[in-house]
Backbone as CSV, one residue per row, in Angstrom:
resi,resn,N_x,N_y,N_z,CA_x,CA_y,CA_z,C_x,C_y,C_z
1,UNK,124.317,233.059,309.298,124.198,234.394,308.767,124.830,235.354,309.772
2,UNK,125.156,235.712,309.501,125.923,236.828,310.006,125.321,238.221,310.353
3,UNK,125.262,238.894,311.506,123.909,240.044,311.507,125.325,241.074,312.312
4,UNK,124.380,242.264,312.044,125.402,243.445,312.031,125.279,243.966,313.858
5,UNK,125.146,242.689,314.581,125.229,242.864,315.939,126.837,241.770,316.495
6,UNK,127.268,241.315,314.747,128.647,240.059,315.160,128.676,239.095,315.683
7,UNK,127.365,238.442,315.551,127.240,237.178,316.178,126.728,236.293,314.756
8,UNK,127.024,235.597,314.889,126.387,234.168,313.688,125.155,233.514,314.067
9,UNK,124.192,233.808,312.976,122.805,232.981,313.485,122.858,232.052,313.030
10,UNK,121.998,230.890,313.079,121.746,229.486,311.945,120.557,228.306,313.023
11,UNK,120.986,227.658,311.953,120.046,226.988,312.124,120.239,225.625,311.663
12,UNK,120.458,224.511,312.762,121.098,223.421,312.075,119.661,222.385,311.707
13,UNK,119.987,221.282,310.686,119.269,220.463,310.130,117.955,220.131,310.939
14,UNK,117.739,219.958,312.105,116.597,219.399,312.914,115.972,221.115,313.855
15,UNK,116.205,222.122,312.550,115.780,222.764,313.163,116.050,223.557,314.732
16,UNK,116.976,223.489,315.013,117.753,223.676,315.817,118.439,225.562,315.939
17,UNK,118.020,226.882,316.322,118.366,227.445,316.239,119.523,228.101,317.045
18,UNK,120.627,228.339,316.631,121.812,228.876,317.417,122.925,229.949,317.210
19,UNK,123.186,230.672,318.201,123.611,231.804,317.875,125.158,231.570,318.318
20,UNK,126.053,231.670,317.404,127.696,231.772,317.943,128.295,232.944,317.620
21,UNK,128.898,233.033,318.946,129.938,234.657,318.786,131.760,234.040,318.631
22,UNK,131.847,234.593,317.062,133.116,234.479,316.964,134.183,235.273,317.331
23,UNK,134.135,236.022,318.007,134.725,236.838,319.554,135.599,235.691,320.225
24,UNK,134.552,235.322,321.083,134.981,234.264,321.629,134.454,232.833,321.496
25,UNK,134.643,232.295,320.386,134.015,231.328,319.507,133.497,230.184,320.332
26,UNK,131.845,230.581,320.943,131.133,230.161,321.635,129.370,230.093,321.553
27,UNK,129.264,228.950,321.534,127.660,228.858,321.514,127.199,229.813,322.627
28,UNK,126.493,230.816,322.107,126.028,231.663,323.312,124.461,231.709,323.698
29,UNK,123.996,231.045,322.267,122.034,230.595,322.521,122.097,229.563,321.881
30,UNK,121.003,228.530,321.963,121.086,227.196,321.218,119.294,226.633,321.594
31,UNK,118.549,226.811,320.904,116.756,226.410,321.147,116.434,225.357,320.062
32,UNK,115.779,224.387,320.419,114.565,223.688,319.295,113.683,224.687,318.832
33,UNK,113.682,224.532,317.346,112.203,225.379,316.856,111.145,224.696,316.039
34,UNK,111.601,222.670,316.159,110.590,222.548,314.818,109.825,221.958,315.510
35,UNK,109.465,221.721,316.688,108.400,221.413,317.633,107.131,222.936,317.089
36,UNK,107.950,223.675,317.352,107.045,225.055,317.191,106.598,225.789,315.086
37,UNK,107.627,225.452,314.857,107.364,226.346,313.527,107.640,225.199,312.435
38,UNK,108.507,224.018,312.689,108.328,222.663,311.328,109.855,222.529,310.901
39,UNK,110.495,221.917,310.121,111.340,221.676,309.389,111.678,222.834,308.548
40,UNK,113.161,223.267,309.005,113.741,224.003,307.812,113.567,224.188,306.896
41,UNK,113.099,224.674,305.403,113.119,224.596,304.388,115.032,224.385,303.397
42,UNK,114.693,223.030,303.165,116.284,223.128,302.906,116.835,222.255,303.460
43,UNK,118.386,222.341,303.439,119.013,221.679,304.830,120.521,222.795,304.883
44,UNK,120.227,223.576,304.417,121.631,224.708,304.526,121.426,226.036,305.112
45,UNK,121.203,225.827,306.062,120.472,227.607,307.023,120.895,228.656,306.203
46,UNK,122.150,228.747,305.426,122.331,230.384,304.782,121.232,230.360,303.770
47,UNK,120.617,229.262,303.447,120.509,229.431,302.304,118.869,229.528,302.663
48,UNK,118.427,229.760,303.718,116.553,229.661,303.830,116.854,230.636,305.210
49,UNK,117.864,231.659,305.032,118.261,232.701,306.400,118.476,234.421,305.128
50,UNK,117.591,235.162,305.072,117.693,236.777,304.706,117.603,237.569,306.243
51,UNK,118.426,238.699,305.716,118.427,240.030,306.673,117.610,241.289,305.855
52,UNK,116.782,241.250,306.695,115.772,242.182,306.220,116.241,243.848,306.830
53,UNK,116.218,244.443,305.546,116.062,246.051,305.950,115.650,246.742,307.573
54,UNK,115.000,245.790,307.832,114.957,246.149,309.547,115.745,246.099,310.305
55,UNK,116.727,245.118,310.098,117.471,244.298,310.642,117.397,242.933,311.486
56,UNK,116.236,242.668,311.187,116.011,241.063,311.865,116.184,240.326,310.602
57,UNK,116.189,238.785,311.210,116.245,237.494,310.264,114.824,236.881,309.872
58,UNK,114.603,237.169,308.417,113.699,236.052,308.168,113.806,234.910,308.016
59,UNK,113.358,233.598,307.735,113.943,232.398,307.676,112.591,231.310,306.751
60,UNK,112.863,230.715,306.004,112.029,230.159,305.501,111.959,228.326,306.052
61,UNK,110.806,228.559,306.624,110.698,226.653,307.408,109.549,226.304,306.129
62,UNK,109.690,224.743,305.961,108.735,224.342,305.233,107.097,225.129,305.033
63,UNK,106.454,225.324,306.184,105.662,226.001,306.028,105.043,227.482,306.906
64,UNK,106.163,228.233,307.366,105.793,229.482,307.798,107.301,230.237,307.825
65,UNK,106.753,231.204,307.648,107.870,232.179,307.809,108.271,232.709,309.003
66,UNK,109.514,232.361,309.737,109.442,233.030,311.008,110.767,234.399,311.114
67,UNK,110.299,235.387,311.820,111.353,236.574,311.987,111.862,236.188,313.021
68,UNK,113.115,236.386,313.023,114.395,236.407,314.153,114.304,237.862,314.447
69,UNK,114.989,238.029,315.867,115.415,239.643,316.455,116.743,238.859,316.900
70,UNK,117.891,239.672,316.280,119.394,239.579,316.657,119.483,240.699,317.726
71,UNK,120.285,239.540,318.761,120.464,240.799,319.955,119.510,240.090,321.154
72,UNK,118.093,239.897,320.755,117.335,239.369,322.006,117.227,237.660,321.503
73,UNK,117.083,236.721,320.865,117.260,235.847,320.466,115.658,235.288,320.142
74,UNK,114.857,236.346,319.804,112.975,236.289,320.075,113.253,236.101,318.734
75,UNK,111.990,235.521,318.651,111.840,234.632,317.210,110.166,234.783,317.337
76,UNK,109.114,234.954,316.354,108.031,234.776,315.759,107.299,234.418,314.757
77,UNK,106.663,233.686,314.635,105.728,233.355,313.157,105.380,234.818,312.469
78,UNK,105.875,235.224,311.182,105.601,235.728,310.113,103.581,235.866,309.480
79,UNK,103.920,234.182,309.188,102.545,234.291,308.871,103.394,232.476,308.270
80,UNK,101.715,231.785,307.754,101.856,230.341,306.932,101.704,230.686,305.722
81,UNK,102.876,229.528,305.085,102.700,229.484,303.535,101.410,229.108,302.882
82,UNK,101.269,229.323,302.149,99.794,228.008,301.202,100.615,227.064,300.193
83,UNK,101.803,227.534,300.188,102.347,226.025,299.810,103.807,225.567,300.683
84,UNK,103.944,224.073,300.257,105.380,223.744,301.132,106.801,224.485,300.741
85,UNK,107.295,224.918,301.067,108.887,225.396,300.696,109.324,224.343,301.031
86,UNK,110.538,224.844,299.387,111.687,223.697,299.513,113.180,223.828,299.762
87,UNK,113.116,224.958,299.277,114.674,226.004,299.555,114.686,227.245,298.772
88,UNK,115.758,228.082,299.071,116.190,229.051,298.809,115.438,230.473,299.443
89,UNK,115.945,231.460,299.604,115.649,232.739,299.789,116.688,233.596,299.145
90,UNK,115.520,234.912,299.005,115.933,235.923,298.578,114.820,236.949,299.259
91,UNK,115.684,238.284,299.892,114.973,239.357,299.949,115.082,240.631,299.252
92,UNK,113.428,240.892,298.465,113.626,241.839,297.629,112.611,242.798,297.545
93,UNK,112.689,244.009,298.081,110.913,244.990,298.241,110.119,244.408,298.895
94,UNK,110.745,244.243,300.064,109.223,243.714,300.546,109.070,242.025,301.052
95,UNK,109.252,241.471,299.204,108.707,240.474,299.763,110.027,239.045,299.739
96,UNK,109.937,238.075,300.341,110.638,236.555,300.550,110.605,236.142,299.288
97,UNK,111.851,235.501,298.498,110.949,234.424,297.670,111.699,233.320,297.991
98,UNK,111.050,231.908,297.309,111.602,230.798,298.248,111.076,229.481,296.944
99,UNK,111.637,228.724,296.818,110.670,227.581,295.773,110.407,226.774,296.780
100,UNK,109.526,226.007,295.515,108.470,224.771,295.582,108.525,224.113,294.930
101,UNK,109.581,223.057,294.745,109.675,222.167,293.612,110.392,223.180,292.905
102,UNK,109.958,223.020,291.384,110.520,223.879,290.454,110.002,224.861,290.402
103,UNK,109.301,225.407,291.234,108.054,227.248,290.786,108.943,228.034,292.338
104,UNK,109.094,229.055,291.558,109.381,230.597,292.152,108.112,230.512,293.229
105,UNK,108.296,231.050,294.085,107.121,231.606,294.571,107.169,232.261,295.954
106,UNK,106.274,234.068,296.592,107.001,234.743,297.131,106.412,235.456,297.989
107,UNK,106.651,235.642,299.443,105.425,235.708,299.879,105.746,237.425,300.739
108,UNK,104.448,238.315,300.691,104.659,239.535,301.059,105.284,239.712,302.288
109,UNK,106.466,240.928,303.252,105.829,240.388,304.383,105.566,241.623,304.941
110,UNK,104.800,241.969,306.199,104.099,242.989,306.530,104.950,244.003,306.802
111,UNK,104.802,245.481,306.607,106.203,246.457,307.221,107.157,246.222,305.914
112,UNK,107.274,245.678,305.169,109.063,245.927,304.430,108.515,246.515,303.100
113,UNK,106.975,246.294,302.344,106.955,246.781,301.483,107.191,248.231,300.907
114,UNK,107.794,248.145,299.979,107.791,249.384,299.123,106.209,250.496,298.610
């Protein structure tokens, strides 16, 4: 994902978070996160990676939502799902949505609501 500081966030398959600047097309941060927060939801980081109206990254892992800060590379738990995510995001008023199998489902997050 791409954040309006020009660096590329993501997040590869094992959970793996890393930041490249295509400047000078270089890994410039690179951390484990599923020791700490679980398995990706997914296996395609754009696709379980929104930029929230704040300007940080939300990200949907199987079971918690964690916010990115672009710029400092700090990352935090959101809050836990009550169910498993399987993929997708979208940010819209507020809140994440993300499936579960075949069901929609979307979780508030604190600060963005309308």
């Amino acid at each position: 994902l791409l954040a309006p500081d020009g660096l590329v966030y993501g997040l590869a398959v094992d959970s793996t978070f890393f930041v490249f600047d295509p400047a000078t097309r270089t890994i410039v941060h690179q951390e484990p996160l599923q020791d700490r927060y679980g398995a990706v939801a997914g296996s395609q980081a754009p696709r379980v990676m929104a930029l929230g109206p704040d300007g940080r990254i939300y990200v949907v892992f199987v079971n918690a939502i964690v916010r990115l800060t672009p710029g400092t590379y700090a990352h935090e738990k959101v809050g836990d799902l009550p169910v498993s995510a399987s993929a997708g995001v979208a940010l819209v008023k507020g809140r994440l949505y993300f499936t579960t199998g075949s069901r929609l489902c979307s979780y508030a997050l604190p600060g963005l609501g309308e």
